[in-house]
C-alpha positions in Angstrom: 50.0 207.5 55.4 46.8 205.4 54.8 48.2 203.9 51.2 51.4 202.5 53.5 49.3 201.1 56.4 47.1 199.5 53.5 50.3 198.1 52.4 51.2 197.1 55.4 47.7 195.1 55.8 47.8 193.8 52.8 51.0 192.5 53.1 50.0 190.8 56.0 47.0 189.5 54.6 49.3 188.3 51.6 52.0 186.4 54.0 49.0 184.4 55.9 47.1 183.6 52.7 50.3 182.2 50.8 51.2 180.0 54.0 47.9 178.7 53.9 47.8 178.2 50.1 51.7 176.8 50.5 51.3 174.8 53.3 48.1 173.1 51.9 49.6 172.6 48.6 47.0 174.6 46.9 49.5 177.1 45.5 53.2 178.0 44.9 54.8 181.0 45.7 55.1 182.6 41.8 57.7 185.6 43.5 61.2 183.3 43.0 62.9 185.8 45.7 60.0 185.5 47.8 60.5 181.4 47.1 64.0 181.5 48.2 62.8 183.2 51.7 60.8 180.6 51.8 62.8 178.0 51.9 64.8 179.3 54.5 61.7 179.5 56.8 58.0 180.7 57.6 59.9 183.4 60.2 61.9 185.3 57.5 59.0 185.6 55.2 56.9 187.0 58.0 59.7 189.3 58.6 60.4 190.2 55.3 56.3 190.6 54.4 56.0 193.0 58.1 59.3 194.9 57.7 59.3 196.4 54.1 56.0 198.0 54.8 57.3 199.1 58.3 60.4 200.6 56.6 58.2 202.3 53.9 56.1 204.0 56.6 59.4 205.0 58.5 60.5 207.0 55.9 57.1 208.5 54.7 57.1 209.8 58.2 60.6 211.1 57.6 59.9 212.7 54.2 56.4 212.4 53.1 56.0 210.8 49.5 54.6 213.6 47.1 54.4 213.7 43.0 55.7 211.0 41.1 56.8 208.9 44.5 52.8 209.1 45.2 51.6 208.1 42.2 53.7 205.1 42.4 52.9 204.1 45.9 49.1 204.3 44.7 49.7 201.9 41.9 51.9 199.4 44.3 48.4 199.4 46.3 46.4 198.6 43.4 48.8 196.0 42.5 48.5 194.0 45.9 44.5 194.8 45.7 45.0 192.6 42.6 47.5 190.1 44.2 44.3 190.0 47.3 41.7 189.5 44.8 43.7 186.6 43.3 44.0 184.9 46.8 40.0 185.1 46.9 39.7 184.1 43.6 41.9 180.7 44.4 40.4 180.1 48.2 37.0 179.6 46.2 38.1 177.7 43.3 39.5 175.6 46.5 36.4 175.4 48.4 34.5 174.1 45.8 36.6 171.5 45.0 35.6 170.2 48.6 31.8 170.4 47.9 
C-alpha cells in the first residue's frame, strides 16, 4: 500500500511542479497525452494526476498486487522518483538564472 500512496504523492507533487514549470514558461509538458489534457485545462490534469493513483489504490485494496504486478509497481515508483528529481534538478537551474 505505501508504493501506491507514494504514487499518489508524487503524482501530486508532479501535477503542482509542471503547472508551475508550465505556467512560468520554464518547461513543457514532454508527456504528449499529458499535453493534450493540458490544453483542455489545469482541472482535468489535476484530475487525471489524483485519480489514476486513487484507482490504483482502489484495486490494490481489492486484490493486493503480488509477484510480477509488485515488481512493476516498484519500478513505476522509481520512475517518478526520477521524474521528482528532474523537477529539482530544473527549479535550480531556474533559480540561478535569477541570481
Amino acid at each position: 500500500m505505501r508504493f501506491c500512496l507514494f504514487l499518489l504523492f508524487a503524482g501530486l507533487m508532479d501535477a503542482v511542479l509542471t503547472h508551475f514549470g508550465i505556467a512560468s514558461g520554464i518547461v513543457k509538458e514532454a508527456n504528449p497525452m499529458l499535453n493534450i489534457v493540458i490544453e483542455k485545462g489545469w482541472p482535468q490534469f489535476y484530475v487525471v494526476k489524483i485519480v489514476l493513483p486513487l484507482i490504483l489504490i482502489g484495486l490494490y485494496v481489492l486484490c493486493p498486487i503480488k509477484g510480477r504486478a509488485r515488481i512493476l509497481l516498484i519500478s513505476a515508483c522509481v520512475l517518478y522518483f526520477s521524474v521528482l528529481v528532474y523537477h529539482m534538478v530544473w527549479i535550480v537551474l531556474y533559480l540561478n538564472t535569477l541570481t
